[in-house]
N, C-alpha and C positions, 0 to 999 in steps of 0.2 A: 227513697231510692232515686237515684239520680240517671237519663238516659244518655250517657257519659262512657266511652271507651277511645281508646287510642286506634283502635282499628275501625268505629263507628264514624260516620263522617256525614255533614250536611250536600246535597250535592245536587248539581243541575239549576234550576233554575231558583231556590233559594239563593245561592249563591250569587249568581248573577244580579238579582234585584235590590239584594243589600252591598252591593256595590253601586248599583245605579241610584239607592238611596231611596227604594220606592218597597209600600208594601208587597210581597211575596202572594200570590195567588195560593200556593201551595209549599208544605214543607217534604220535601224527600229524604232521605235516611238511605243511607249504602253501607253496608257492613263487608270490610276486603276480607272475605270468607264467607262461612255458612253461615246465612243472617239467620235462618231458625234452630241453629245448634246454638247460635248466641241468646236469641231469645229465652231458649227451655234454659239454660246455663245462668243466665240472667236471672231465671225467676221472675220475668215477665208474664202480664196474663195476656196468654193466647188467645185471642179471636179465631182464626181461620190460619191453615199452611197453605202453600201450594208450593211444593217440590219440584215443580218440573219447569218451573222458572225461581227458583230459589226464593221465595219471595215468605215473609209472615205479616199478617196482622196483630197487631196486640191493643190494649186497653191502658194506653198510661195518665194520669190525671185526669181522669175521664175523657182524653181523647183518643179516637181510633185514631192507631200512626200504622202508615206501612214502613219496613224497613227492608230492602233488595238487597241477594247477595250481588258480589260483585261478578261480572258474568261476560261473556264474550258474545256474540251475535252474527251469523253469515245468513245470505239470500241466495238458496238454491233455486227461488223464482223468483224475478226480479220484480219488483213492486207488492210484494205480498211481505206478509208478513214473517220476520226472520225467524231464524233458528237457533235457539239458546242452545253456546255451548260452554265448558269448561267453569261452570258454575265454582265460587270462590277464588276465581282469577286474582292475579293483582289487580290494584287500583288503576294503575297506568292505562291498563289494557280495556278496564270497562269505561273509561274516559275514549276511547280512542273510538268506539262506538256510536259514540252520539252525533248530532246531526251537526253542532255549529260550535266555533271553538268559543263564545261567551257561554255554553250550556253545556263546557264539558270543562269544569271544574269543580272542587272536593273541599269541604271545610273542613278538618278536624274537630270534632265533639269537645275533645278537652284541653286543647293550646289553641284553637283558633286557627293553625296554619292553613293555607291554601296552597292546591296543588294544582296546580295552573301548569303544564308541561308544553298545551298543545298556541299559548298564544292570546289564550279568552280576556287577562286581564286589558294587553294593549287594544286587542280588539273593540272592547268595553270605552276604551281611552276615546281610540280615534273612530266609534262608532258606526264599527263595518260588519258586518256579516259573511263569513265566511266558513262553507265547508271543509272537511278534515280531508276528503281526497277528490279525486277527480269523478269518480264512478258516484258518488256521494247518490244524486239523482235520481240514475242508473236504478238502484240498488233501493229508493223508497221516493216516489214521484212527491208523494206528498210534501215532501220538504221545498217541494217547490212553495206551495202556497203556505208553510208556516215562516220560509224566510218572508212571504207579503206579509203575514200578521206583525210578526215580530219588525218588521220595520216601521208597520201602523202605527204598533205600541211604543216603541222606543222611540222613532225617527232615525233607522239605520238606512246604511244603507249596503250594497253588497259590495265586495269590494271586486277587483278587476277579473282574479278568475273565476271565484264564484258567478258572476255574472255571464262570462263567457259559457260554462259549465251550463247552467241555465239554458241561455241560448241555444247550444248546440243539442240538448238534450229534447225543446221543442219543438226543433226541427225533426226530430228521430223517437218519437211518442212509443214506447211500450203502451199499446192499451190495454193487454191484460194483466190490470192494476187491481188494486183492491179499491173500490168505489165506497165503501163503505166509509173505510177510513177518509178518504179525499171528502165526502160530505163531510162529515165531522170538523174536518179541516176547514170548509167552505163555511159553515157556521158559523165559526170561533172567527174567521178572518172577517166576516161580512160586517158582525155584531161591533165591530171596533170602531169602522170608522166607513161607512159605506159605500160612500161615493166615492171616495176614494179608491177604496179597494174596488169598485168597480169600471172605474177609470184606468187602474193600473193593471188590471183582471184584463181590459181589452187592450189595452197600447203595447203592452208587454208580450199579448200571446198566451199568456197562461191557461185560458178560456180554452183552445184547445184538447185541454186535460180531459175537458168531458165525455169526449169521445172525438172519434175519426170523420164524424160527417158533421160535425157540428160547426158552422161558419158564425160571425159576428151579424149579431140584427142590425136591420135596416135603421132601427131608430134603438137610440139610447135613451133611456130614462135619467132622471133628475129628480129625488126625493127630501133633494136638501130642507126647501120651505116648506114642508108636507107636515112637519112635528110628528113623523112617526116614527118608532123606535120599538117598534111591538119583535114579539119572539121569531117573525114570519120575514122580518126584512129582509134576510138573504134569500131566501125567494123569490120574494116582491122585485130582486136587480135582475132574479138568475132566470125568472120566467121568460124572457125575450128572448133563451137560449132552449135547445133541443137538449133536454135532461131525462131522456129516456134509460141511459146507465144508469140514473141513480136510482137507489131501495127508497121511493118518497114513500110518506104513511098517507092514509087516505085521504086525511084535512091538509097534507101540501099538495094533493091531485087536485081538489078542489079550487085553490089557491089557483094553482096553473089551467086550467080550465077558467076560470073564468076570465084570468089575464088573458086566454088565445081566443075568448068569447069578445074581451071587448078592447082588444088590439084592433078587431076587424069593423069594430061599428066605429061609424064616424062620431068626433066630435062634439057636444051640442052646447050653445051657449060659451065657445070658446073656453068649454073647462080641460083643463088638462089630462090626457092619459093616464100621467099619475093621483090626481085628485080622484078620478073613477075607479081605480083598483083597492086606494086606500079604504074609500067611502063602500066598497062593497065587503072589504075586510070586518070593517068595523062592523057592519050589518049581520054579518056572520058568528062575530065575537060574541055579541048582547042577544041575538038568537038564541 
């Protein structure tokens, strides 16, 4: 059996990455219809439905694949999560949805073609980032910090309005955001390339995001010569910042507790702040 239709399409950031010529993190599946009418029709094995975003799991070559119908998307609250609507839309339409025009493009399953409408391939070319409207922001904060990963990762950068768009949106902070999602985001961004992301985290303003009383520390960290890269580093930058919005689990309490434990002691032997937070991680780790 082959997972093969004309109406089945690769899409989002598969697409993207084989055009950049780099392995894909993930492969997506859009079906422009009912992807779980396609499925049971197909004779696919069914894992799991979930109807109310169109969406099926199934079991093909022994991998779990998800495949989405094609779906349209509005924010009745802005930073929260959207509202699936008009399930089995055109393709056009659940492209026009997505957050940046390189991740809103469609491969066809069985000729290869690409439906590139909104711009993503030039975008891809001269290596810019740019959102589909203006409100883009507005409408999921979070894409603020997925444009920093994706520029991490690729070396884009955003192009004139997108950045403008940016700007004027952190001047004008919606904070009731979904926090949850934005950690997630802060995870994925932090794990890429740190310092960086934490140098462009505060030059940029984005650091804001965390909340409304949240100002830039007094001192910046630097973990570049430290050789750590454990699961905790986005922490380890973001502890100098008040992250009281965020759902942390108990062992990143402890994390930040200790950083605001030995942010205040001085010194000793001219070791550095970051050698003592790491060296207590570690301690905690092999515990």
């Amino acid at each position: 059996m082959s997972l093969k239709d004309e109406n089945l399409y690769f899409i989002g950031g598969v697409v993207r990455d084989e055009m950049l010529g780099i392995p894909s993190l993930d492969t997506d599946y859009c079906y422009e219809g009912d992807a779980i009418e396609f499925a049971k029709q197909k004779g696919l094995n069914i894992l799991r439905e979930n109807p109310a975003f169109g969406t099926v799991r199934v079991l093909f070559e022994d991998k779990e694949i998800d495949i989405a119908s094609t779906r349209e998307e509005f924010y009745p609250q802005k930073g929260h999560l959207p509202v699936v609507s008009n399930i089995g839309c055109a393709l056009e339409d659940d492209l026009k949805r997505r957050d940046f025009t390189i991740n809103a493009m469609a491969k066809r399953t069985t000729d290869g073609e690409v439906i590139d409408i909104l711009g993503g391939i030039d975008d891809i070319k001269s290596k810019k980032l740019r959102v589909l409207h203006d409100k883009s922001f507005e409408d999921d904060p979070t894409r603020i910090l997925r444009a920093l990963k994706f520029s991490l990762r690729f070396g884009f950068t955003l192009d004139e309005n997108t950045a403008r768009f940016q700007k004027e949106y952190l001047k004008n902070i919606n904070y009731d955001m979904s926090y949850h999602r934005l950690k997630k985001e802060l995870v994925e961004t932090f794990n890429l390339n740190s310092q960086e992301a934490y140098e462009r985290f505060t030059s940029e303003g984005i650091y804001k995001l965390l909340g409304k009383s949240v100002l830039l520390p007094e001192y910046h960290p630097d973990f570049r010569n430290l050789n750590y890269s454990g699961r905790h580093i986005w922490l380890i930058y973001l502890s100098f910042f008040n992250l009281e919005n965020l759902e942390l689990t108990r062992a990143e309490k402890r994390i930040i507790e200790w950083a605001e434990r030995l942010k205040t002691e001085k010194q000793t032997n001219n070791t550095p702040i970051e050698s003592i937070i790491i060296n207590e991680i570690y301690k905690e780790a092999v515990s």
